[in-house]
Backbone as CSV, one residue per row, in Angstrom:
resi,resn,N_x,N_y,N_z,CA_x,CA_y,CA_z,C_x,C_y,C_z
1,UNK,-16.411,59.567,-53.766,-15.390,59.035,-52.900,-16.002,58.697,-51.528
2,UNK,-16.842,59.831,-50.991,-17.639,59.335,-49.993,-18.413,58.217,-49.696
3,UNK,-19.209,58.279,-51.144,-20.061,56.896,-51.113,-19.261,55.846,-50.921
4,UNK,-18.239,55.714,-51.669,-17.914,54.555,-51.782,-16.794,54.175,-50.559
5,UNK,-16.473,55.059,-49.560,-15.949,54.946,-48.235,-16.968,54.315,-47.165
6,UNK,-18.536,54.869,-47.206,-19.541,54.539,-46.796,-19.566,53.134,-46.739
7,UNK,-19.817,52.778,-48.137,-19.879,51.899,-48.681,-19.176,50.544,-48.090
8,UNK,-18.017,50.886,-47.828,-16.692,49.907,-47.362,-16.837,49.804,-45.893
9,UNK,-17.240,50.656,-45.283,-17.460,50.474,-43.697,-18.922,49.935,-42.944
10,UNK,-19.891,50.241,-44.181,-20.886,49.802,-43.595,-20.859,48.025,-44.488
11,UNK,-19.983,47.763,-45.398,-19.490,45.979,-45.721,-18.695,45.208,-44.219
12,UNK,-17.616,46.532,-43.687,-16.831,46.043,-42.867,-18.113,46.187,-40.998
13,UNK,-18.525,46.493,-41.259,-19.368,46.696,-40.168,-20.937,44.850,-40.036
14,UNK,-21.074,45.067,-41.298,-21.495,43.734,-41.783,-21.131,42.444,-41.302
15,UNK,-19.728,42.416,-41.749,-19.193,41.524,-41.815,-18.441,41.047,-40.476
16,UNK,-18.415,42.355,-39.380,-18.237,42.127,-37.987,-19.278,41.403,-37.627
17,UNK,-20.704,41.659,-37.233,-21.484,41.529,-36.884,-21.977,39.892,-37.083
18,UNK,-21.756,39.602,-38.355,-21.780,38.323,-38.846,-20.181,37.480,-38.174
19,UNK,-19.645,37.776,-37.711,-18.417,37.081,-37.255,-19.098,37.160,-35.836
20,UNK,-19.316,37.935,-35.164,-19.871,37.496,-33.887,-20.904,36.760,-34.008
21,UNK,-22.280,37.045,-34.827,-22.989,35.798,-34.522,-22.512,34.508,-34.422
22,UNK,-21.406,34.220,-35.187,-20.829,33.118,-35.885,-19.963,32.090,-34.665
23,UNK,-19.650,33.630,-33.607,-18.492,33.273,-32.368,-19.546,32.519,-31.615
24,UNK,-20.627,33.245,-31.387,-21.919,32.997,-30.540,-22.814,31.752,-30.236
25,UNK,-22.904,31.647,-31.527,-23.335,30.355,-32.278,-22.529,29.192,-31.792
26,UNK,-21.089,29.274,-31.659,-20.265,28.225,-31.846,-19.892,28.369,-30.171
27,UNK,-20.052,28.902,-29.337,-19.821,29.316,-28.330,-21.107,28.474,-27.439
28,UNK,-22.430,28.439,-27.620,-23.742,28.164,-27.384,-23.394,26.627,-27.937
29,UNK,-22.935,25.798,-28.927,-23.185,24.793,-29.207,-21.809,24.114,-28.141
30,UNK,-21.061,24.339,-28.444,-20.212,24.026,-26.821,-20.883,23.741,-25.767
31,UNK,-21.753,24.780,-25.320,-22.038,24.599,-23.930,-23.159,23.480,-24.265
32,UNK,-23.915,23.199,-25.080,-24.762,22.027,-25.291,-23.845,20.626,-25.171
33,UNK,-22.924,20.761,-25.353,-22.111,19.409,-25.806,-21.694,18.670,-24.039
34,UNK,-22.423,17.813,-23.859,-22.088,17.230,-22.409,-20.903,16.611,-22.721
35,UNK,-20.085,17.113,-21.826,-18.507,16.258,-21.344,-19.005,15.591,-19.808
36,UNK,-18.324,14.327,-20.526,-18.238,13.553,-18.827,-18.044,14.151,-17.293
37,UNK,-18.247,13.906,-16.796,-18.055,14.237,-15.436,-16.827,13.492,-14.788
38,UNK,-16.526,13.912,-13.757,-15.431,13.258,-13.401,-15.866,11.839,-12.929
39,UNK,-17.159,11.850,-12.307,-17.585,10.454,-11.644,-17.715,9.490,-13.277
40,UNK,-18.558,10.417,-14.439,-18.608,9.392,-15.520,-17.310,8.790,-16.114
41,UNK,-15.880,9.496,-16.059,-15.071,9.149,-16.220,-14.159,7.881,-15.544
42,UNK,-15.213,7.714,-14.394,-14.202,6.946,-13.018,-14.503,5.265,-14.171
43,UNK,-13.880,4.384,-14.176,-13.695,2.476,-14.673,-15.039,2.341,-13.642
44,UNK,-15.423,2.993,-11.909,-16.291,2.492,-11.406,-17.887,2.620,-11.338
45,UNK,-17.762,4.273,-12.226,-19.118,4.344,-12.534,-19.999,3.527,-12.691
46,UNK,-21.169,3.914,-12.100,-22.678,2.607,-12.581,-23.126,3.884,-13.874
47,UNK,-23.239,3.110,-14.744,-24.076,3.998,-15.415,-25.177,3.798,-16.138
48,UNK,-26.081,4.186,-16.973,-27.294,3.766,-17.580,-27.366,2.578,-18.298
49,UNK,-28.310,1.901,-18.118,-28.571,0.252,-18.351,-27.837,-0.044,-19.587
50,UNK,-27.636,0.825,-20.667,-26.711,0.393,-22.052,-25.356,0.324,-21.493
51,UNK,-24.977,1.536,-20.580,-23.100,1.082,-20.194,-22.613,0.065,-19.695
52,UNK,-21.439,-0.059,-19.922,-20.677,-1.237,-18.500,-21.185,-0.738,-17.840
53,UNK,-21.635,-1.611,-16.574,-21.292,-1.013,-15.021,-20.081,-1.872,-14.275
54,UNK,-19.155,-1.030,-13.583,-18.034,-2.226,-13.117,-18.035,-1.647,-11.296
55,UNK,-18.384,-2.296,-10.945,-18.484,-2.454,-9.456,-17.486,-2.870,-9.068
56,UNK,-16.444,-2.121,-8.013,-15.370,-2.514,-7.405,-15.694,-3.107,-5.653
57,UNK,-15.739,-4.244,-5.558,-15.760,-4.857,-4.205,-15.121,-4.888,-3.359
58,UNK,-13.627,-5.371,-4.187,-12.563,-5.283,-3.038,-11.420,-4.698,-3.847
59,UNK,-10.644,-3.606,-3.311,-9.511,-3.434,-4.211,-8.342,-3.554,-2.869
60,UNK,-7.366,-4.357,-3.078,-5.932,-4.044,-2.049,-5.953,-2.925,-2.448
61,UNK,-5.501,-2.227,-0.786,-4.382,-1.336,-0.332,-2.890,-1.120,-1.681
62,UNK,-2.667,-2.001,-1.775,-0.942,-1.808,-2.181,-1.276,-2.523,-3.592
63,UNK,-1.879,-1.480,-4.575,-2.080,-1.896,-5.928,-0.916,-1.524,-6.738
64,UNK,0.426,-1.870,-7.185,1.341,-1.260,-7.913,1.130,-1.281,-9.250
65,UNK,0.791,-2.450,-9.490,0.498,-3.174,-10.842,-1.158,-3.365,-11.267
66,UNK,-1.562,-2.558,-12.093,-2.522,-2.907,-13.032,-3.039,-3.477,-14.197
67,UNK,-3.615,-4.309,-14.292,-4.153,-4.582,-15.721,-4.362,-3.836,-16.652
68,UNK,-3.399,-4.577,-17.922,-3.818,-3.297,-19.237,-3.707,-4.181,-20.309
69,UNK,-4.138,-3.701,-21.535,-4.703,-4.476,-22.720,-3.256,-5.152,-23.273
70,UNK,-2.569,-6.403,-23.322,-1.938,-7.289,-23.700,-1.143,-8.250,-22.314
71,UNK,-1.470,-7.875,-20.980,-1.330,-8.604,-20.503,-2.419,-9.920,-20.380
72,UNK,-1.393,-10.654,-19.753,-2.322,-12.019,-19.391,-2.576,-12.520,-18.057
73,UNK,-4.042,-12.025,-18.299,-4.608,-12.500,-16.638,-4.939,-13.784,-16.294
74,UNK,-5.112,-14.001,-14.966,-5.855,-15.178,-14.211,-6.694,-14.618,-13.200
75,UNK,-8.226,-15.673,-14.096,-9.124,-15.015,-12.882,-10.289,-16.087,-12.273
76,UNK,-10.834,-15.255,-11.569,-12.032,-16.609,-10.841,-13.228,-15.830,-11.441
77,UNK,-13.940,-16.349,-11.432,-15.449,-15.308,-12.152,-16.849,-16.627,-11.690
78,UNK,-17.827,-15.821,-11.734,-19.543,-16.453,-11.799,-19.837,-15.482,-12.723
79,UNK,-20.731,-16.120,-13.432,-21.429,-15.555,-14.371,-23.218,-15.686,-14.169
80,UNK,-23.487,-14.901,-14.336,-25.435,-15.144,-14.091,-25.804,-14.265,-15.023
81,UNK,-27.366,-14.484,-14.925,-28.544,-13.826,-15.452,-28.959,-12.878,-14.400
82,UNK,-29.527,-12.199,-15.181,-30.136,-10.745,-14.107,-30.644,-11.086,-13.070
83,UNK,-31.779,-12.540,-13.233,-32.060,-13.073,-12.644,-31.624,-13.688,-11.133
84,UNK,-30.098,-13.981,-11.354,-29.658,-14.254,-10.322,-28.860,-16.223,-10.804
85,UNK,-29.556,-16.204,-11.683,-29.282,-17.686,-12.401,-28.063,-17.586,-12.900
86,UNK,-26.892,-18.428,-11.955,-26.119,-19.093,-12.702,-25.731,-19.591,-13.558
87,UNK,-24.831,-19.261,-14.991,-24.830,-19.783,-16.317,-23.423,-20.669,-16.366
88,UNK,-22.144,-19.929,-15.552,-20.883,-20.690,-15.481,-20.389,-19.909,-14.790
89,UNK,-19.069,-20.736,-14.064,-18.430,-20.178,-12.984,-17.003,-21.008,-13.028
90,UNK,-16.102,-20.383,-12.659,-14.628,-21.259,-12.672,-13.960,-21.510,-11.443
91,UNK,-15.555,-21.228,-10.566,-15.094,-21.816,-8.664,-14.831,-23.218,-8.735
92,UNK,-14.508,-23.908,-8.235,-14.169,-25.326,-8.009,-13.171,-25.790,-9.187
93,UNK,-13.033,-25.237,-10.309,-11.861,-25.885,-11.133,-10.878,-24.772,-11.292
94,UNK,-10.325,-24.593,-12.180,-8.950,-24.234,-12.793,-9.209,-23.002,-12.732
95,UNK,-8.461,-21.620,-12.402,-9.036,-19.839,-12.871,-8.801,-19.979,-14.350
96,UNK,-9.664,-19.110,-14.861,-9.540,-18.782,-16.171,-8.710,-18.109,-16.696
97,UNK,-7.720,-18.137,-18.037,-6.776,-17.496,-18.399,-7.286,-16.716,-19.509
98,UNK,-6.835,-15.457,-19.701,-7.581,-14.767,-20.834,-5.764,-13.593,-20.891
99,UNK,-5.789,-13.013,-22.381,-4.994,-11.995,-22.893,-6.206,-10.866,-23.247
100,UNK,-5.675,-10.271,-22.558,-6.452,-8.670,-22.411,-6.292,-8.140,-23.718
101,UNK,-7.726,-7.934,-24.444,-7.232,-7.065,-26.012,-7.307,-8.207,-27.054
102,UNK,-7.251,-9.586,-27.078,-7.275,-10.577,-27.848,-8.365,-10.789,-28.475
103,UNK,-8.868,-10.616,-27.623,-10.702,-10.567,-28.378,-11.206,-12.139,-28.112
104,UNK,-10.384,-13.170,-27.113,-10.800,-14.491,-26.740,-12.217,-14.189,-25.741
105,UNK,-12.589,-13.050,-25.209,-13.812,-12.780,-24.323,-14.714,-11.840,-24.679
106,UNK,-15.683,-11.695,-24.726,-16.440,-10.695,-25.370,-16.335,-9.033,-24.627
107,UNK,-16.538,-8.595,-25.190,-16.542,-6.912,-25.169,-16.704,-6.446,-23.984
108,UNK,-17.653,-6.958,-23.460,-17.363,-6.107,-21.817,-16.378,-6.979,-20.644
109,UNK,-15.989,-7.892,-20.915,-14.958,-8.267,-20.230,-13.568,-7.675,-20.567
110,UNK,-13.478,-7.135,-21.794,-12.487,-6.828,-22.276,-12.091,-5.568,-21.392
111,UNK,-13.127,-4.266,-21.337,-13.185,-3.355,-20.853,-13.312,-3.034,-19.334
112,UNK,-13.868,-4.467,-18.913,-14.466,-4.650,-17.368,-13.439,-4.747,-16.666
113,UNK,-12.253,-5.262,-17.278,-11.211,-6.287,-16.431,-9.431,-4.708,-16.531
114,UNK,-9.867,-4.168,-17.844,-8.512,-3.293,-17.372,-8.658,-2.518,-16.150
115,UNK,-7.317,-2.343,-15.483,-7.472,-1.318,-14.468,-7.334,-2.041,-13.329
116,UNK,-7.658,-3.416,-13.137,-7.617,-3.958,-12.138,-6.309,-4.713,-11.352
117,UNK,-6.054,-4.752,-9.882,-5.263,-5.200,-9.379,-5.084,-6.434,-8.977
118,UNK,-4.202,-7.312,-8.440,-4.198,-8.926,-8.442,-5.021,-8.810,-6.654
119,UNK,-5.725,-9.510,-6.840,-6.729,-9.721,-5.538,-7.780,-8.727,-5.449
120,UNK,-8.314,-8.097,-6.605,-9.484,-7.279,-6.691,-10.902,-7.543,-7.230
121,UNK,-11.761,-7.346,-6.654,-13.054,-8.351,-7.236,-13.565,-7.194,-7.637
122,UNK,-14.238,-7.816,-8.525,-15.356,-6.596,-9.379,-16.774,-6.993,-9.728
123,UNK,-17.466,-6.762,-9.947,-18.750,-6.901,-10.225,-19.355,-6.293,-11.464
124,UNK,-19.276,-7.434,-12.778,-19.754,-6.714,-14.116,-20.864,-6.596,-14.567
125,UNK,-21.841,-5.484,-15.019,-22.856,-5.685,-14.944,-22.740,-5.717,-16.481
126,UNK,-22.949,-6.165,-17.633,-22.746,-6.136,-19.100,-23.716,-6.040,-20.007
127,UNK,-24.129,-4.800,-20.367,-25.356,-4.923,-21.698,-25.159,-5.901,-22.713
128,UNK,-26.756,-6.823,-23.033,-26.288,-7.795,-24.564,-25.481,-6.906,-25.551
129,UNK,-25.033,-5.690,-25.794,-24.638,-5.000,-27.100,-23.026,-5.512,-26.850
130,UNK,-22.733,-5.691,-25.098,-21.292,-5.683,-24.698,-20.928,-7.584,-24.249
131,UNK,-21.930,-8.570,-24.490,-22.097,-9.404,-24.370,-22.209,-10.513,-25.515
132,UNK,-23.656,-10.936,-25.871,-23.610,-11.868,-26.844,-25.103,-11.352,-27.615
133,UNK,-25.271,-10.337,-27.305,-25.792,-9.425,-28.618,-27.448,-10.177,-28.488
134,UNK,-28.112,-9.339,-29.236,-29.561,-10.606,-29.637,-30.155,-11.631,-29.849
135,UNK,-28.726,-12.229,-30.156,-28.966,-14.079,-30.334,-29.032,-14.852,-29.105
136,UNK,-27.983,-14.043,-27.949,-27.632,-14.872,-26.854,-26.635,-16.038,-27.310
137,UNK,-26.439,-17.016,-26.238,-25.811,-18.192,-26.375,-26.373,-19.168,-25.807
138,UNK,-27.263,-19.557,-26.919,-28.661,-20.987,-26.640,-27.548,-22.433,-26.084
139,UNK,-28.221,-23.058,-25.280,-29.388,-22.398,-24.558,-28.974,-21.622,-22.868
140,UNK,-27.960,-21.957,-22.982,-27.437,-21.284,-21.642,-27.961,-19.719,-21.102
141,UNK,-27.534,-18.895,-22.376,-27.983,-17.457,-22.256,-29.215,-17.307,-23.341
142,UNK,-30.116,-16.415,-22.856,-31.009,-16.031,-23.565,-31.050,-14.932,-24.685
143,UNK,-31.181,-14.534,-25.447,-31.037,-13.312,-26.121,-31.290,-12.186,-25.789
144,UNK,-30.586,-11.414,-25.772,-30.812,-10.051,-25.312,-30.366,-10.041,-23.657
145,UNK,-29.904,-10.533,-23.155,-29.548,-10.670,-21.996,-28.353,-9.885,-21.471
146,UNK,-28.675,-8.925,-20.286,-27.924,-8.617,-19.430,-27.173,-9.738,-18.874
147,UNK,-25.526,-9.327,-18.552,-25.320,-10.072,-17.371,-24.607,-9.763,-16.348
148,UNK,-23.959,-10.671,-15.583,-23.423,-10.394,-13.986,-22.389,-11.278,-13.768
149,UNK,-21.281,-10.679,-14.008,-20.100,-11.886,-13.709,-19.020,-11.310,-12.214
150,UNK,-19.122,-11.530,-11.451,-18.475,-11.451,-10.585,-16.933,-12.079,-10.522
151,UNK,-16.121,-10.992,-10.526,-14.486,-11.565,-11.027,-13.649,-10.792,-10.308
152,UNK,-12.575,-11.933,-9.885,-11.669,-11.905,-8.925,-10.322,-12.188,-9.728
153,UNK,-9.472,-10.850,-9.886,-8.106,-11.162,-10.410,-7.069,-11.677,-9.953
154,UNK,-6.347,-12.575,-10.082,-5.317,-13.983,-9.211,-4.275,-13.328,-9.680
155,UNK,-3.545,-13.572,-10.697,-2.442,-13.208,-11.293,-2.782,-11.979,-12.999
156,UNK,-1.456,-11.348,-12.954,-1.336,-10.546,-14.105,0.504,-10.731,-14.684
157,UNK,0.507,-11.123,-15.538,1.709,-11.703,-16.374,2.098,-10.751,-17.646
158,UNK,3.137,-9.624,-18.075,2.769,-9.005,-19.097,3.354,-9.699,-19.982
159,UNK,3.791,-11.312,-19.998,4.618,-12.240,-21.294,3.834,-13.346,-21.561
């Protein structure tokens, strides 16, 4: 009867021991796991050459209304090469109209442009992955190309 009391406490003693490693373990891989920071969380973060970077230039004072994915904006924008080279720009003609979320602009405009207020300029810095990828867009853009669109929001319409 003894033994087999033994027996049962030194299983249950086991089997503690193995539950804490287990807490420990899972406790230690947590703390490995990087969570954002509050700055990585900010739309204005610069962050490492693969992220958006969205540079805020000018934001009004009296922002009530923000951009969010199904409205329809109007905006002014330049577009360049890292370089500094001009590829297109919608200064001198018409602002550009785009629906946020439509998928009519590529990927980092999509992401670049929520959040923003009517008279707020931004500054996009866009990895090719968030752009036009490895091919580029011959011959204007090159492949693999960063870019730089500087954009100014006019109007936001949510119909």
């Amino acid at each position: 009867q003894r033994k087999k009391m033994r027996s049962a406490v030194l299983v249950l003693v086991v089997l503690c021991l193995c539950c804490c490693l287990l807490v420990e373990a899972s406790r230690s891989a947590r703390r490995r796991v990087k969570k954002p920071s509050a700055e990585e969380s900010d739309p204005t973060y610069v962050g490492a050459e693969t992220k958006l970077q969205v540079q805020v230039e000018y934001r009004p004072a009296d922002c009530e209304v923000k951009s969010k994915v199904g409205d329809k904006l109007t905006v002014h924008y330049t577009g360049m090469l890292m370089n500094g080279e001009v590829f297109d720009s919608s200064q001198g003609r018409a602002p550009f109209e785009l629906r946020l979320g439509a998928g009519s602009v590529i990927p980092g405009w999509e992401r670049g442009l929520v959040g923003m207020c009517v008279g707020e300029k931004r500054n996009l810095v866009i990895p090719p992955h968030l752009a036009y990828g490895e091919k580029g867009y011959p011959p204007v853009i090159p492949p693999s190309s960063t870019l730089i669109f500087k954009v100014e929001l006019i109007d936001i319409s949510s119909a």
